[in-house]
LUMBADREN-348001 format. One line per 3 residues: number of its first residue (from 1); their letters; for each residue x, y, z of N, C-alpha, C. Coordinates in Angstrom, 3 decimals. Example, Ala and Ser with C-alpha at 12.3 -4.5 7.8 and 13.67 -1.06 7.14 Angstrom:
1> as> 13.190:-5.690:7.800:12.300:-4.500:7.800:13.200:-3.300:7.800 | 12.850:-2.250:7.080:13.670:-1.060:7.140:12.900:0.030:7.870
This chain:
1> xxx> -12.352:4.504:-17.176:-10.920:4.611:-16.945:-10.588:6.047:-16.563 | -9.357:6.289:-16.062:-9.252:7.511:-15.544:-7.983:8.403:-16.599 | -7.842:9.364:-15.894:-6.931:10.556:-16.961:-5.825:9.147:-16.831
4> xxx> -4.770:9.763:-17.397:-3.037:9.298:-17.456:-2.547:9.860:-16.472 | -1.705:9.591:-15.541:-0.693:9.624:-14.422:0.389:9.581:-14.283 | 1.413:10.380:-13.047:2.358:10.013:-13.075:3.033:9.489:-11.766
7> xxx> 3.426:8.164:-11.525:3.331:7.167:-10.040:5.431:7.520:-9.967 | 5.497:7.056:-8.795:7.291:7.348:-8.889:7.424:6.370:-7.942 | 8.339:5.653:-8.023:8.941:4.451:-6.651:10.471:4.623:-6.858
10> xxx> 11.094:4.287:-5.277:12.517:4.227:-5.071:13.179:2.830:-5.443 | 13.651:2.698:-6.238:14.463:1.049:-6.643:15.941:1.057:-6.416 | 15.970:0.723:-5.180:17.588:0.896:-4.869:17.793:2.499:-4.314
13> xxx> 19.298:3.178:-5.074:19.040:4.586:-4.991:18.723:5.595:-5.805 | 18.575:4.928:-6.672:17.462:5.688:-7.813:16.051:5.632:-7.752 | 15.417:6.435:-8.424:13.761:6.704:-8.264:13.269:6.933:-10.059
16> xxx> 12.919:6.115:-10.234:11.604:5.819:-11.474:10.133:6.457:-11.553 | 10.091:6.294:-12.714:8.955:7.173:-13.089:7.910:6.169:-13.749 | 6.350:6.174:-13.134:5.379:5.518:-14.366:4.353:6.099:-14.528
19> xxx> 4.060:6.007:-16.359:2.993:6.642:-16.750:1.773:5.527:-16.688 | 0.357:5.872:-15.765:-0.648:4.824:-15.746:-1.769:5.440:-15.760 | -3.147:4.390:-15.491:-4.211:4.985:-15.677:-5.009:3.905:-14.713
22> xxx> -5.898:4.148:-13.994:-6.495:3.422:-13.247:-7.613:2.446:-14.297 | -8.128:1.482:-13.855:-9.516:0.767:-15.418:-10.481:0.875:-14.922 | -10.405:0.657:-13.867:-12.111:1.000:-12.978:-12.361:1.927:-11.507
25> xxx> -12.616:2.831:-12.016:-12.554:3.995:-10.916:-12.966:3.377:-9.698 | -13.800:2.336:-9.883:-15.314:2.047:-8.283:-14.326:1.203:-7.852 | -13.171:0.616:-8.334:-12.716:-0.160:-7.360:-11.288:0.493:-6.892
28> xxx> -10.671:0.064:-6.132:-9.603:0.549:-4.923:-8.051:0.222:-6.387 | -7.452:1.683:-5.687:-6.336:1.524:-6.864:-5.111:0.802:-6.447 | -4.769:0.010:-6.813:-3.661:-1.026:-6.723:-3.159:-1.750:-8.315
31> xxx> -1.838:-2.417:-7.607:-1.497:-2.662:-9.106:-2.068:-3.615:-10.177 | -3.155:-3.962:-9.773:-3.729:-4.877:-10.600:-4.817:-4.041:-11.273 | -5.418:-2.653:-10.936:-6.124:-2.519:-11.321:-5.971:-0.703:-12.477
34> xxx> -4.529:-1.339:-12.339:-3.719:-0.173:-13.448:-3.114:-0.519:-14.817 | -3.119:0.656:-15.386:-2.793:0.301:-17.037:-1.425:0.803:-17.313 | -0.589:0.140:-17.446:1.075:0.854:-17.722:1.162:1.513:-19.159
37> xxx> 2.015:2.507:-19.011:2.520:2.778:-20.407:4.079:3.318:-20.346 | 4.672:2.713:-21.357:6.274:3.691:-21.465:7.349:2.806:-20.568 | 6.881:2.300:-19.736:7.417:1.407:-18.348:8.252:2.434:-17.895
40> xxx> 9.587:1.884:-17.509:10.144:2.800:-15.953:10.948:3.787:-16.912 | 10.902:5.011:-16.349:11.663:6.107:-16.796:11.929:7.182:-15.496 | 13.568:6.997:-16.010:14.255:7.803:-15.173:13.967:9.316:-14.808
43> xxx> 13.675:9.921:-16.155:13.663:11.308:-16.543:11.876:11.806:-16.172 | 11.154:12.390:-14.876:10.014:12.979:-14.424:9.415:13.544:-15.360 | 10.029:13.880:-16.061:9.638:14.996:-17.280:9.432:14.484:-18.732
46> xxx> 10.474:13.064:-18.949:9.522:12.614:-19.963:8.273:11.613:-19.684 | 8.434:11.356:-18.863:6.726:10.551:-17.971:5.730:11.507:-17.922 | 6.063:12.627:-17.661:4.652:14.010:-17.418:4.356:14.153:-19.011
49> xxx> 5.506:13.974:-20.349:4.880:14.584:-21.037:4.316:13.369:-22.035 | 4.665:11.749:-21.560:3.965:11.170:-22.293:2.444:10.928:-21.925 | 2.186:11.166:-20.525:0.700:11.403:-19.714:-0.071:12.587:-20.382
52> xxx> 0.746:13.391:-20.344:0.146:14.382:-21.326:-0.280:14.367:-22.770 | 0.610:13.599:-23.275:0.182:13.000:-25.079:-1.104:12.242:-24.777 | -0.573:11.174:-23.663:-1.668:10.117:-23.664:-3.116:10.696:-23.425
55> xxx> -3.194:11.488:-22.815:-4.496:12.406:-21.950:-5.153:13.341:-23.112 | -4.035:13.484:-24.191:-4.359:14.492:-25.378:-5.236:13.528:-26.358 | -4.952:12.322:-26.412:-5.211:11.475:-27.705:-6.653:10.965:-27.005
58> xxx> -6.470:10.245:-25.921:-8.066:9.728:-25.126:-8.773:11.213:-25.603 | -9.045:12.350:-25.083:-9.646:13.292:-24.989:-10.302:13.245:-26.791 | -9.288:13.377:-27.656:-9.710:13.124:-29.316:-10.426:12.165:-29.345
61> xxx> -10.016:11.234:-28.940:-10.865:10.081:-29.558:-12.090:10.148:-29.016 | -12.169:10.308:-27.560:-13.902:10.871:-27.185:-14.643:11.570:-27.556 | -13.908:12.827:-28.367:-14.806:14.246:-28.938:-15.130:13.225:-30.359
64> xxx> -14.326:12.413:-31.247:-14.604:12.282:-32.702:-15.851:11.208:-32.176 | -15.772:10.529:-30.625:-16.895:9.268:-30.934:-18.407:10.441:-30.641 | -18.217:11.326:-29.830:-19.399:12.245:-29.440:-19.939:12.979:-30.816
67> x> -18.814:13.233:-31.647:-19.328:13.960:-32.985:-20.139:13.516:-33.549
C-alpha cells in the first residue's frame, strides 16, 4: 500500500478534499483501487493533516512489527 494522500475534485462550485491511499502499487490507480478515509472535506488543511496522522501511525506500526 502506499503513503496517505491528498486527491481534490470540483462538485458543482465547490471543491472537496480526499484523504486516500492506493492498495496495490503494480496496478494502475483508479477508484477501485483506493482506500478512503475521513470522506469529503471542505477544509485542504484538515485532509493534509489527517494524511499526515494517518502516514504517522502506518510508519509506528511498521517500526513496532520490525522491532
Amino acid at each position: 500500500m502506499s503513503e496517505w494522500r491528498v486527491s481534490s475534485m470540483w462538485l458543482g462550485k465547490k471543491r472537496y478534499y480526499q484523504v486516500y491511499r492506493i492498495k496495490d502499487m503494480t496496478r494502475v490507480d483508479h477508484g477501485g483501487n483506493r482506500e478512503y478515509r475521513g470522506g469529503l472535506m471542505e477544509n485542504e488543511y484538515t485532509a493534509m493533516e489527517l494524511a499526515k496522522k494517518m502516514n504517522a501511525e502506518m510508519w509506528e506500526y511498521a517500526d513496532e512489527r520490525n522491532a
